[in-house]
C-alpha positions as CSV (number, residue, x, y, z in Angstrom):
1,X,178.2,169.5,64.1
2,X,174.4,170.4,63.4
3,X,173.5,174.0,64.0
4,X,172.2,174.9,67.9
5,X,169.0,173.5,68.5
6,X,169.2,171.3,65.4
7,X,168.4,167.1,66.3
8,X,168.9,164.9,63.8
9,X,166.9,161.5,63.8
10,X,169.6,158.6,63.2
11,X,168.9,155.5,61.3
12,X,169.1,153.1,64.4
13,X,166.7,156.0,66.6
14,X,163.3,154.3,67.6
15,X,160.5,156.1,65.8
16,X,159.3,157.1,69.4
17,X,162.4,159.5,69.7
18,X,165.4,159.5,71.8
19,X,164.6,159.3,75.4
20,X,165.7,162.5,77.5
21,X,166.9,160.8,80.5
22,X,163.8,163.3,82.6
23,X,160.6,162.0,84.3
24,X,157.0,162.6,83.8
25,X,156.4,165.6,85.5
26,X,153.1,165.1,86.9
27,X,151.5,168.2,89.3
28,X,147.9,168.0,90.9
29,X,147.3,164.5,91.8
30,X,148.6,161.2,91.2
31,X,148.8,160.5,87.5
32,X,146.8,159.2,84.3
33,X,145.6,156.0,86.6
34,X,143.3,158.7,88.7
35,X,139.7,157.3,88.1
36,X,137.2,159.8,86.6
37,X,136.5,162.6,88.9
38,X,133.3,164.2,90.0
39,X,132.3,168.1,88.5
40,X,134.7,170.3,90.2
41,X,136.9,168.1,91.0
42,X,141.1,168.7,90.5
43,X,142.3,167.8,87.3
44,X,146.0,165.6,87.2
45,X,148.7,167.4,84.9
46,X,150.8,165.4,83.0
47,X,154.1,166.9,81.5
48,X,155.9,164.6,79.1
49,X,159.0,165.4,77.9
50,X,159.7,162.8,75.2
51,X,157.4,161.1,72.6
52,X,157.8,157.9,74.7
53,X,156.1,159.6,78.2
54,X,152.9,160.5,75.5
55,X,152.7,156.7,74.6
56,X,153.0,155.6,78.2
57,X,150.6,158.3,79.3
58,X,148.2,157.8,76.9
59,X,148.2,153.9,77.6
60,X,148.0,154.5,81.5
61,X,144.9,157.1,80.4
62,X,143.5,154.0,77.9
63,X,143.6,151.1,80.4
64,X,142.2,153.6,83.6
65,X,139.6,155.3,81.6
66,X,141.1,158.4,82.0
67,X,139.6,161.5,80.7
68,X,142.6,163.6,78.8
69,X,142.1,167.5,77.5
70,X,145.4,167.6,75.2
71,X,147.0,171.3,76.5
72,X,149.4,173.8,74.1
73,X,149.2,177.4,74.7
74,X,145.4,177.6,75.8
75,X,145.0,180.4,73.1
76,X,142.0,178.2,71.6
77,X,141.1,176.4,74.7
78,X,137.3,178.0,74.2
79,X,137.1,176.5,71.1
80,X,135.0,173.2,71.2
81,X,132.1,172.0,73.6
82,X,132.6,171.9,77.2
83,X,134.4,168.6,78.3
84,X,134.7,166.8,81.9
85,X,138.1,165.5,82.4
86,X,140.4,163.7,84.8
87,X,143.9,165.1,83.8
88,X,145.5,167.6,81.2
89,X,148.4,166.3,78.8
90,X,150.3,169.7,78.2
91,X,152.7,169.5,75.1
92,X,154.8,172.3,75.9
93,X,158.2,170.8,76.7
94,X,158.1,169.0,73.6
95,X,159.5,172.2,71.9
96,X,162.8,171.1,70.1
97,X,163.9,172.3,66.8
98,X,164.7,168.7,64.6
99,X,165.1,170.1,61.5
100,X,165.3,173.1,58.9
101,X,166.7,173.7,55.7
102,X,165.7,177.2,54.4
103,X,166.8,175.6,50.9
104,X,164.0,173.4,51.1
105,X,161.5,175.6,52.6
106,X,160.5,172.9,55.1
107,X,161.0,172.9,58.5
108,X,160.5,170.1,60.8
109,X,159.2,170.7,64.8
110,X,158.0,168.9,67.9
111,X,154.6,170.6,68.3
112,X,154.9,172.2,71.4
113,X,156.9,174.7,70.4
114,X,155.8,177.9,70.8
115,X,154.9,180.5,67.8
116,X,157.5,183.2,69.0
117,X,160.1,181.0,69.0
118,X,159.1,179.9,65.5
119,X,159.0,183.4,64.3
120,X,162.5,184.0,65.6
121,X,163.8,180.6,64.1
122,X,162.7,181.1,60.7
123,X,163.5,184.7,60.2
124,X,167.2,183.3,60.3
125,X,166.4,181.9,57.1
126,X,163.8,184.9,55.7
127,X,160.9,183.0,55.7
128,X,157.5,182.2,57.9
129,X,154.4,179.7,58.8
130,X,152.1,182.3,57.8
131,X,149.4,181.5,60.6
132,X,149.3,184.8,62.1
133,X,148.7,182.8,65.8
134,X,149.4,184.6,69.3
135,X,153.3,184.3,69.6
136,X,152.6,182.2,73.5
137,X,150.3,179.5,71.4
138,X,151.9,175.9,70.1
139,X,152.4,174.9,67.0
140,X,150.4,171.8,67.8
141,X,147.8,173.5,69.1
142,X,147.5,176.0,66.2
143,X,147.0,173.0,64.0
144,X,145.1,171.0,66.5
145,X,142.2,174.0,66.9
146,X,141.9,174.3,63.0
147,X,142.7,178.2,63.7
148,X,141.8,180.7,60.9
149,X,144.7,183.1,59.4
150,X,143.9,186.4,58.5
151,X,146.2,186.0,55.2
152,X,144.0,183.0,54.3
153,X,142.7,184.6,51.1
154,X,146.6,184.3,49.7
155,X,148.1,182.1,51.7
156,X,145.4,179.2,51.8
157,X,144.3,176.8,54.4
158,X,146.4,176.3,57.5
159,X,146.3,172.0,56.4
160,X,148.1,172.8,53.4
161,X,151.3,174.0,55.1
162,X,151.6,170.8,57.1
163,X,153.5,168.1,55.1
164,X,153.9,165.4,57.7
165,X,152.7,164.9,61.0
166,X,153.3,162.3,64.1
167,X,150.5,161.8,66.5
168,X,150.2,159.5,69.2
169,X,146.6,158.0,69.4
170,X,144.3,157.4,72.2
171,X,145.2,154.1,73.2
172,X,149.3,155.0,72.8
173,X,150.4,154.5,69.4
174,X,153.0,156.8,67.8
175,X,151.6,157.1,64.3
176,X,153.6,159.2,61.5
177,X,151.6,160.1,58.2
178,X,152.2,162.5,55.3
179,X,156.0,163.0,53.9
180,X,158.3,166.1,54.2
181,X,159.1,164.7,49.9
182,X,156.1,164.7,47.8
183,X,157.2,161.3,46.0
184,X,157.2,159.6,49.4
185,X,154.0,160.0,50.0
186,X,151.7,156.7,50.7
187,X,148.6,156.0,52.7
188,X,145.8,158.6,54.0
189,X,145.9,161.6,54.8
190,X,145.7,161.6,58.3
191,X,147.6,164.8,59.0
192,X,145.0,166.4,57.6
193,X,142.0,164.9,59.1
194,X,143.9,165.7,62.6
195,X,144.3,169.7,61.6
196,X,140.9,170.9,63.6
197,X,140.0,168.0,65.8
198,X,140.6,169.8,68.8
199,X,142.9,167.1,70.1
200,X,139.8,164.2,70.3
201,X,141.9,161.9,68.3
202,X,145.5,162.2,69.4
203,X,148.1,164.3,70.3
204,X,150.2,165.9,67.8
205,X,153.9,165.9,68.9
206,X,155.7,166.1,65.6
207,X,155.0,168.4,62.3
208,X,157.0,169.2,59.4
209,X,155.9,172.6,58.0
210,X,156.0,174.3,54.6
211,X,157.0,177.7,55.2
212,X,157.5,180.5,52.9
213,X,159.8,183.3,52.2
214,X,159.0,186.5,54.0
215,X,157.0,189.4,51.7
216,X,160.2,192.1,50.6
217,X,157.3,194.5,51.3
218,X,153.9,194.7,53.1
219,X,151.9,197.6,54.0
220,X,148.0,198.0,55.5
221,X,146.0,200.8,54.0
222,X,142.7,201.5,56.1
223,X,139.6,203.6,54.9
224,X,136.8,205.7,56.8
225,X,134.5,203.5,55.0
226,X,133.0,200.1,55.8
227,X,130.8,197.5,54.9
228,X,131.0,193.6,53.0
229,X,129.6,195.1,49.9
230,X,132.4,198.0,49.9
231,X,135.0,195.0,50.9
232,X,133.9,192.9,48.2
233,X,134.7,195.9,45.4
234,X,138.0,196.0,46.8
235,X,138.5,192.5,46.2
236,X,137.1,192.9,42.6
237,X,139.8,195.2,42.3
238,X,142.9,194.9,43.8
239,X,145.4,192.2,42.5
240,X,146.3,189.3,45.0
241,X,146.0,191.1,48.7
242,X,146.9,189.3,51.2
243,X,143.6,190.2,52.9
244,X,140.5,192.0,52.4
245,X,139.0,192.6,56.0
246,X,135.6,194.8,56.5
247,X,134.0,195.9,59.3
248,X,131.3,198.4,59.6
249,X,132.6,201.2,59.4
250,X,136.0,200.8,57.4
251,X,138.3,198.3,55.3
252,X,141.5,196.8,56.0
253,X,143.7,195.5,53.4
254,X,146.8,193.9,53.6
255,X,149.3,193.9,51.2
256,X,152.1,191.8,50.3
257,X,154.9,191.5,47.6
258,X,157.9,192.8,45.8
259,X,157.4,196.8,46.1
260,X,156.2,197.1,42.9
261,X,153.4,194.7,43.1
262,X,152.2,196.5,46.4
263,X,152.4,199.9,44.5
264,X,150.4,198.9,41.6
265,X,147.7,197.1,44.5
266,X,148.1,200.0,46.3
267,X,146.9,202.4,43.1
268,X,144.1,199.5,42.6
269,X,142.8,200.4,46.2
270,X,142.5,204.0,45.9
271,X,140.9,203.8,43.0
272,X,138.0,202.5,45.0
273,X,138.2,204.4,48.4
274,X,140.1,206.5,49.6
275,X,142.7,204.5,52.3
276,X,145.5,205.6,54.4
277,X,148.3,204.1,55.3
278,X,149.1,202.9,59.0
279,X,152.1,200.9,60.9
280,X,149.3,199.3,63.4
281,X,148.7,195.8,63.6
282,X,146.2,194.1,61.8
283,X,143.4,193.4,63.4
284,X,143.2,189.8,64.9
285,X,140.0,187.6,65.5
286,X,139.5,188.3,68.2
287,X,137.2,191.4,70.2
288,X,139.7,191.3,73.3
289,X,136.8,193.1,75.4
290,X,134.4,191.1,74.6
291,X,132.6,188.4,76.5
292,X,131.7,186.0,73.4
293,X,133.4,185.5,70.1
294,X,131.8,183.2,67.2
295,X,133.6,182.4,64.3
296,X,131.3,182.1,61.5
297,X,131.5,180.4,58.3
298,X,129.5,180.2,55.2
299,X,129.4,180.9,51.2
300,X,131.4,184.1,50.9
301,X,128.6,185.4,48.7
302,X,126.3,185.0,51.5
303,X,128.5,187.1,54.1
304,X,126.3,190.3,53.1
305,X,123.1,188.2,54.3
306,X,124.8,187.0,57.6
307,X,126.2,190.0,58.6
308,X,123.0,192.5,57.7
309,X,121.9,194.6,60.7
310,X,124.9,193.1,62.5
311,X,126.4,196.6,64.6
312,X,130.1,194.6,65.1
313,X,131.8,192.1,62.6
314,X,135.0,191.6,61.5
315,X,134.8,189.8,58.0
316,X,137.4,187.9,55.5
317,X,136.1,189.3,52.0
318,X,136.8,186.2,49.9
319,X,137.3,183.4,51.8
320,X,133.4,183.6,54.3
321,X,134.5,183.6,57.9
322,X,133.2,186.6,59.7
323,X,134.2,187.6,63.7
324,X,131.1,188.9,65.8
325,X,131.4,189.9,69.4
326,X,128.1,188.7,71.4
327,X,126.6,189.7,74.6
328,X,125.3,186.9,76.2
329,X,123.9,183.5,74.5
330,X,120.6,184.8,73.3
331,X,122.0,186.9,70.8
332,X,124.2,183.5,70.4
333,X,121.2,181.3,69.6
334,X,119.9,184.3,67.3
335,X,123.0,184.7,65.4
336,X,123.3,180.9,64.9
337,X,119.8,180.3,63.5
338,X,120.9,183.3,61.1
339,X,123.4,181.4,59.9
340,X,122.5,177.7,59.8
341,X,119.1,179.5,57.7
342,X,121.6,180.2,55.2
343,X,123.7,177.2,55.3
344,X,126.9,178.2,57.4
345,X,128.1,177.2,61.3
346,X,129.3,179.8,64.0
347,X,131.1,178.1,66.6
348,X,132.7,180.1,69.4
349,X,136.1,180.4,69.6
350,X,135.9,182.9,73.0
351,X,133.8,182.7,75.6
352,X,130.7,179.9,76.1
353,X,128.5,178.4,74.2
354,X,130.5,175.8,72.3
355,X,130.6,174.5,69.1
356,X,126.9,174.9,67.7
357,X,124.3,171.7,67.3
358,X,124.5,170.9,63.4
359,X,124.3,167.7,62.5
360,X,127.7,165.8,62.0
361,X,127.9,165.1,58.1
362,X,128.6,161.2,57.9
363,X,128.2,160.4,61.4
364,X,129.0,156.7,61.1
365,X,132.2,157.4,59.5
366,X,133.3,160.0,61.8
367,X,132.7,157.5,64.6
368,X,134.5,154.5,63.2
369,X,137.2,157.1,63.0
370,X,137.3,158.1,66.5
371,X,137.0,154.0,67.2
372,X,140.2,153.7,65.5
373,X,142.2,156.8,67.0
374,X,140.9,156.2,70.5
375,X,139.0,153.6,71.6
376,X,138.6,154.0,74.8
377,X,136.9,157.6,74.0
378,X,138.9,159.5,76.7
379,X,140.3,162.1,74.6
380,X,138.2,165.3,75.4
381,X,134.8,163.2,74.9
382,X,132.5,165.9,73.6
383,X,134.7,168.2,72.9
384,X,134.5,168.1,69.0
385,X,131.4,167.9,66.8
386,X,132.5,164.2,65.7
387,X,132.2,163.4,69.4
């Protein structure tokens, strides 16, 4: 017998997954066939609870020209332009476990499981999916948003953890691209063009993740001094931290390892500033108090010219994303002529205000893309940058 939770996929199964023997849940309104509603208007919610009720909806949604906002955890739901729709498509009972083999370090989810239950999960086998997302988000819709670790600096990008990936497209097909074995690998990459598309081209309902084995130590050390240029020293310095995070007026580090590797980074540190030691969380991307949140990105050399005169940041020494809190969308539009003068983005990832107007790099690829994952265009039209 496979362990609790575990579902294996049997040679005869249909690639759409076994069906659950439970409806649609629909809420709100009368289903994906609901023609496009005015402003303010209620918005349908669809619950499937198999692969096979995504397809369906998403061809009902297709043929009815059916605007759909793909829903997980709504942890990145600002993240994006503003987007009319007719119905949300939340992913969220799609949470079984259908694989894991600590062995392998690969484990293999349907996408609307939730973080927490992740977490749990793989702490069985000592390990993590070191995304450091909100424990009530989705796995899908971590991957979907694009969302930015703090531990990016030695964990690398979030894309690189996902191995293989099954979406269904716009118009109902139930794609699968990547392989959980290297050697099996064939085709595009399509698993990674769909980390960060904000659910425009499909809904992710399958993923099979490379996870790691957890740190046997990790401690945060915090100074009473700030400042990039400070940060950047302790980068300079200090051997393979997880994280390097500056603000004003002090610097986090994170540090992960064996013991003896985070007492030799530890010495490193101190040799630079003085830091303490503390058991609180590290600080997440988010200013919970505040009304607007961009997420900038740009050359990390260029975070000291972004961030100058800036009185609130949070900023990733070493990889060039940097956190700033905003009071209301002038100092938005200011910030974001700052940084497209210097050649990075800052979308918003709380609050208004959207994604930014840059111009899309290779526009007539990125739409023959979206013409080929959903041609009818009713997947969040607007929502993404590409659309």
């Amino acid at each position: 017998m496979p362990p609790s939770g575990l579902r294996p996929r049997w040679e005869d199964e249909s690639a759409q997954g076994p069906a659950r023997g439970r409806p649609l849940r629909r809420l709100r309104g009368g289903g994906p066939r609901s023609r496009r509603r005015a402003p303010g208007g209620h918005v349908d919610l669809i619950h499937p609870h198999s692969k096979r009720d995504v397809v369906d909806a998403l061809r009902a949604a297709s043929a009815a020209e059916t605007r759909v906002l793909i829903v997980g955890g709504r942890r990145h739901i600002d993240k994006g332009n503003p987007s009319h729709v007719d119905a949300e498509l939340w992913t969220t009972v799609l949470d079984d476990r259908v694989a894991y083999d600590p062995a392998e370090m690969l484990c293999v989810v349907e996408a609307g499981m939730r973080i927490h239950d992740l977490t749990a999960m793989l702490a069985e086998g000592d390990q993590e999916w070191p995304v450091d997302a909100p424990g009530d988000a989705t796995v899908g819709g971590v991957i979907a948003s694009g969302a930015t670790t703090t531990r990016q600096l030695r964990m690398g990008a979030l894309r690189d953890t996902v191995v293989e990936m099954e979406v269904v497209t716009g118009d109902g097909r139930l794609i699968r691209s990547g392989a959980r074995t290297v050697k099996n690998v064939t085709g595009y990459d399509v698993h990674r063009l769909l980390t960060g598309s904000l659910g425009t081209l499909g809904v992710i309902v399958q993923v099979a993740l490379k996870v790691r084995p957890l740190p046997k130590a990790t401690r945060t050390l915090v100074s009473d001094e700030g400042g990039v240029e400070l940060g950047t020293r302790v980068l300079d310095t200090v051997p393979l931290p997880a994280a390097v995070l500056a603000e004003p007026d002090r610097i986090v580090v994170r540090l992960e390892g064996w013991p003896e590797e985070v007492e030799e980074q530890t010495t490193a540190a101190r040799s630079i500033v003085a830091f303490d030691e503390t058991d609180a969380p590290f600080p997440e991307a988010r200013f919970q108090e505040a009304a607007i949140v961009a997420e900038a990105a740009i050359v990390p050399s260029r975070l000291p010219q972004l961030l100058a005169g800036v009185e609130r940041y949070r900023a990733m020494i070493g990889v060039g994303i940097a956190w700033v809190p905003l009071e209301d969308d002038e100092a938005l539009t200011g910030f974001r002529a700052r940084a497209a003068e210097i050649g990075g983005i800052a979308p918003v990832i709380r609050g208004p205000g959207g994604l930014g107007e840059p111009a899309a790099p290779a526009a007539e690829v990125q739409r023959r893309i979206r013409a080929a994952m959903d041609p009818a265009g009713i997947l969040a039209p607007g929502r993404a940058w590409s659309a």
